[in-house]
C-alpha positions, 0 to 999 in steps of 0.5 A: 690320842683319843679326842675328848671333843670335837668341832662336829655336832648332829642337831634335830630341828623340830617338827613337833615339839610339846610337853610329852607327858610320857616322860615327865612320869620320871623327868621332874624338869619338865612342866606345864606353861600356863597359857602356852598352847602346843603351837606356840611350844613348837613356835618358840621352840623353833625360835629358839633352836634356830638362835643356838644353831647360828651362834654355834655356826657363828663360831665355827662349829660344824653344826649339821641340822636335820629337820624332824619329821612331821610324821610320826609324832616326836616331841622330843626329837630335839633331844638326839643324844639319846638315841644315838652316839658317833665314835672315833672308831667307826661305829654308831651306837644306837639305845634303847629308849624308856618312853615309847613315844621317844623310840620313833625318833631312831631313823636310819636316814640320818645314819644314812646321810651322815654316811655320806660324810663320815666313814661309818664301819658298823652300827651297834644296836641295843634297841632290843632290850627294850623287850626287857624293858631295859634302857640306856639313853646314850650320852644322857645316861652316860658321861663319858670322858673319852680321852681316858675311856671312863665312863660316869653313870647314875643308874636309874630306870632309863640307866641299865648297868645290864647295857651298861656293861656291854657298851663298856665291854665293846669299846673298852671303857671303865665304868664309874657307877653311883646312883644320883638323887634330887629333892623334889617335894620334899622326897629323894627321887633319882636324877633320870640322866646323868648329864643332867647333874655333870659335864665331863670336858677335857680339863675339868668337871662341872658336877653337883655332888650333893646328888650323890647321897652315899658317902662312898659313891661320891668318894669314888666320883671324885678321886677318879676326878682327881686322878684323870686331872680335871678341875672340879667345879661343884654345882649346888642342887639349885643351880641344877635345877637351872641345868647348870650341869647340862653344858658340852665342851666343843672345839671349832674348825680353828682349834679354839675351845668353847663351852656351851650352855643355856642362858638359864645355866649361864646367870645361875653360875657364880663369878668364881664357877664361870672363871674356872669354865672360860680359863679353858675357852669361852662360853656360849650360851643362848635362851632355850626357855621353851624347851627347857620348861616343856622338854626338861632337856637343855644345852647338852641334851640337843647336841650329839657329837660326831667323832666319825672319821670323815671320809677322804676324797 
């Protein structure tokens, strides 16, 4: 049977972490802190990073951390899910990135590393149709309900349903499409990640529907929800803005079940959503001010699952 979650998580310590305003050309979570200098951005979001990685290793999951590296330059390298995806099957999958800056995080040394861990039988790599400035952004563009190899997607400029399709053809998923959208300003400006606006865990769904503007679209979301029997728990466009979408169901070494999350996420849920999450396991959550304000990533976006098979002695 085919594992919805796992207890193994590749985390990117980082080495420079800013606001990069390359990405917030389209990443309308991101701002500018007054008064916070880029040292202090990178202070705190290692403070923060750090509080997370022993909360989650204080609940027995097998977090593995890699430090950034000074050089190049990767301010967003805190966000690995991007780049790179680890599978039941044996095989890495790495993406093409939108953000120049962004693609320098790829690094072959971590695959390298994890090698020695886990059994990896080859490496999938879209990283050229970056050429044709078209783009896939692993598990930010692409939720992904491995269990039942469906895969949900907003398309948008760092979604190409070109890559798309082929990830779907190679390890054999159905593709759910819709295009997602936000109020900002007044104007409906597509969501440039999926996981942005959903989390797909085993028993259930947190997703804000009202960023699915088509009728028809959304209709297709949810029976496809319903048909895989998940609890659907619906977010407002407000708690989105508080990255209440951007959680990761996890299970440790013992087996127990844990949702992660940020603080933000947390206290912007109601009694009644939060019920419904902790009737599947207990929450987890820790303060990511910093790199949610300067990253415009949280929770789900710092962590990238691994599903190799581990290697036997």
């Amino acid at each position: 049977m085919r594992k919805q979650v796992t207890s193994d998580i590749l985390m990117i310590r980082p080495a420079n972490f800013r606001y990069n305003e390359e990405t917030a050309s389209n990443n309308y979570y991101q701002k500018v802190v007054e008064g916070l200098s880029v040292e202090d951005a990178q202070k705190n979001a290692l403070r923060e990073f750090d509080e997370f990685v022993e909360k989650l290793r204080m609940k027995k999951l097998n977090v593995k951390v890699i430090d950034d590296t000074p050089s190049p330059e990767t301010p967003d390298a805190i966000f690995p899910n991007n780049w790179v995806s680890f599978h039941e099957d044996g095989t890495v999958c790495m993406y093409p990135m939108f953000a120049e800056s962004r693609r320098k995080e790829r690094r072959k040394d971590i695959i390298d590393q994890l090698a020695t861990e886990y059994e990896i039988k080859e490496v999938v790599d879209y990283t050229s149709y970056e050429d044709l400035q078209k783009y896939l952004e692993g598990t930010g563009s692409m939720v992904l309900d491995r269990a039942n190899l469906v895969v949900y997607a907003a398309i948008s400029v760092r979604t190409n349903r070109d890559i798309l399709d082929l990830f779907c053809k190679k390890y054999g998923y159905q593709p759910v499409i819709f295009r997602a959208n936000q109020t900002v300003n007044g104007e409906r400006v597509p969501i440039y990640h999926t996981n942005v606006m959903m989390c797909l865990a085993e028993q259930f769904v947190v997703i804000c529907l009202d960023t699915i503007d088509d009728e028809n679209e959304r209709k297709q979301v949810t029976e496809m929800f319903e048909k895989s029997g998940k609890d659907i728990i619906v977010i407002s466009e407000e708690q989105l803005n508080f990255f209440a979408g951007n959680m990761l169901q996890v299970c440790n070494t013992d087996g127990q079940y844990y949702t992660i999350m940020s603080s933000t996420a947390f206290h912007s849920l109601t009694k009644d959503q939060l019920e419904i999450i902790e009737k599947y396991g207990a929450v987890i959550h820790s303060s990511l001010d910093t790199i949610e304000a300067c990253g415009g990533g949280s929770a789900r976006c710092m962590m990238a699952e691994i599903f190799l098979p581990p290697k036997r002695n």
